[in-house]
C-alpha positions in Angstrom: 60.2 113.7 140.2 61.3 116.1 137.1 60.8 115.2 133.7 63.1 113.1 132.0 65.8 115.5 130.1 65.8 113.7 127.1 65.4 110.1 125.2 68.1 108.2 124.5 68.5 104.7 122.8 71.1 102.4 123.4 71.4 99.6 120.9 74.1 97.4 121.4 74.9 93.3 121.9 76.0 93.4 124.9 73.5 92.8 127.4 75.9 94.1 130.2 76.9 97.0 128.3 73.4 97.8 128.1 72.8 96.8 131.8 76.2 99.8 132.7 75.2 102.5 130.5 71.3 102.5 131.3 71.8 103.9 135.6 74.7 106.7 134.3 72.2 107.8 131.8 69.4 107.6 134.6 71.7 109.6 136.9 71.9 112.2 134.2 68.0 112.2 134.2 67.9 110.5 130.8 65.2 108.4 129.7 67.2 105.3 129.0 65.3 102.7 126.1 68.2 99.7 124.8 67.6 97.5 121.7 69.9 94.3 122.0 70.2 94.5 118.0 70.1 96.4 114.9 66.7 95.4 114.2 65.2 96.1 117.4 66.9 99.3 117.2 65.2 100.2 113.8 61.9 99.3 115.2 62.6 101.0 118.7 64.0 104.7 116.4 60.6 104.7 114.8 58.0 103.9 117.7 60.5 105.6 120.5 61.4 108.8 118.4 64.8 109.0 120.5 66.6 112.6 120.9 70.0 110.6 120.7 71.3 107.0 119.4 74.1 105.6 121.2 74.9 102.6 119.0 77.7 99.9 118.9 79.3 99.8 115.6 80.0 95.8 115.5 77.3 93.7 116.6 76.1 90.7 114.7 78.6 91.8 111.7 81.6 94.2 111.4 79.5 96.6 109.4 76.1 96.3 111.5 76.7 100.2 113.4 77.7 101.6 109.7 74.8 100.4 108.0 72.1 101.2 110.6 73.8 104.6 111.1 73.9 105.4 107.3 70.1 104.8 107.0 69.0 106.7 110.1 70.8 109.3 108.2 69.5 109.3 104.7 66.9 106.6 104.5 62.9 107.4 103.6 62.3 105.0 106.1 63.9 107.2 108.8 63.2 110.5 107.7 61.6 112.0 111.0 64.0 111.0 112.7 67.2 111.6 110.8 68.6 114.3 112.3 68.4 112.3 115.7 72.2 112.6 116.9 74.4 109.3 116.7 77.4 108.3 118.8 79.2 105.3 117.7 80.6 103.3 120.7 82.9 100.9 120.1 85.3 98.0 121.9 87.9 98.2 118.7 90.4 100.1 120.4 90.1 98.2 123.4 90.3 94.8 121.2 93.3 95.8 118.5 95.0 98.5 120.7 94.1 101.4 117.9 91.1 103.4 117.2 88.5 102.1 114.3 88.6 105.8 112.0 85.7 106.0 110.2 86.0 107.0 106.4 82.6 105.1 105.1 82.3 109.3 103.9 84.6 108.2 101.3 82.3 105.2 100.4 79.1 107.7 100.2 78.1 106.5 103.6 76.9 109.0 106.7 79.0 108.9 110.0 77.8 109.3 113.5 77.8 112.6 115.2 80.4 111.1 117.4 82.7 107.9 118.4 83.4 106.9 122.4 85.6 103.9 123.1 84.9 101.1 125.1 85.0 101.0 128.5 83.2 104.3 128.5 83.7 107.0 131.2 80.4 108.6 132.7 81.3 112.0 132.7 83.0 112.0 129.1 79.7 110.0 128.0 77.4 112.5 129.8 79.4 115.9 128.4 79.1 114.4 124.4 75.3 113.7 125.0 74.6 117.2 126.5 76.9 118.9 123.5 75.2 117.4 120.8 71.5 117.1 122.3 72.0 121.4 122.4 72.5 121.4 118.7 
């Protein structure tokens, strides 16, 4: 069996998000870990030392992504690992028919790497991962 390509951490709510993303990223060769919250996630970024975050921007609050992603980004806390790639996904559009645009930049906070919508396609999910994992 080859080597797992990469690492990637999936933290989001939804236990059957989690349960659709984990086999595409496993038929990529893709380690797969998943956090069911922000705080699991934390803990799983600092023991895991994931080579990419795919991380839902509204979990237990609006703001839950934003703030998890701003500290991976600039935190002491997170500083091995803060130039770990982040993709926000996100069910927004699918739940209020436009896309959530985020301008936290304006607010002095650090966006993701990338955004997907909900319901994510494999091979659009699988390209993003590969482009920004060859950074």
């Amino acid at each position: 069996m080859e080597k797992a390509k990469a690492k990637i951490l999936v933290i989001d709510d939804d236990p059957d998000f989690r349960d659709a993303i984990t086999p595409i990223l496993h038929s990529a060769s893709y380690e797969a870990i998943t956090a069911s919250n922000p705080e699991e996630g934390k803990k799983k970024i600092l023991d895991e030392k994931p080579d990419l975050i795919l991380l839902d921007i509204m979990m237990d609050s609006l703001f839950d992504g934003f703030s998890l992603c701003h500290d991976i980004k600039t935190s002491k806390e997170f500083k091995s690992v803060q130039d770990t790639p982040v993709i926000f996904i996100s069910a927004v559009k699918e739940v209020t028919g436009s896309r959530f645009q985020f301008k936290g930049d304006k607010e002095g906070m650090e966006g993701p790497d990338d955004y997907i919508d909900k319901p994510v396609k494999a091979d659009d999910l699988l390209q993003r991962i590969e482009r920004l994992l060859k950074k």
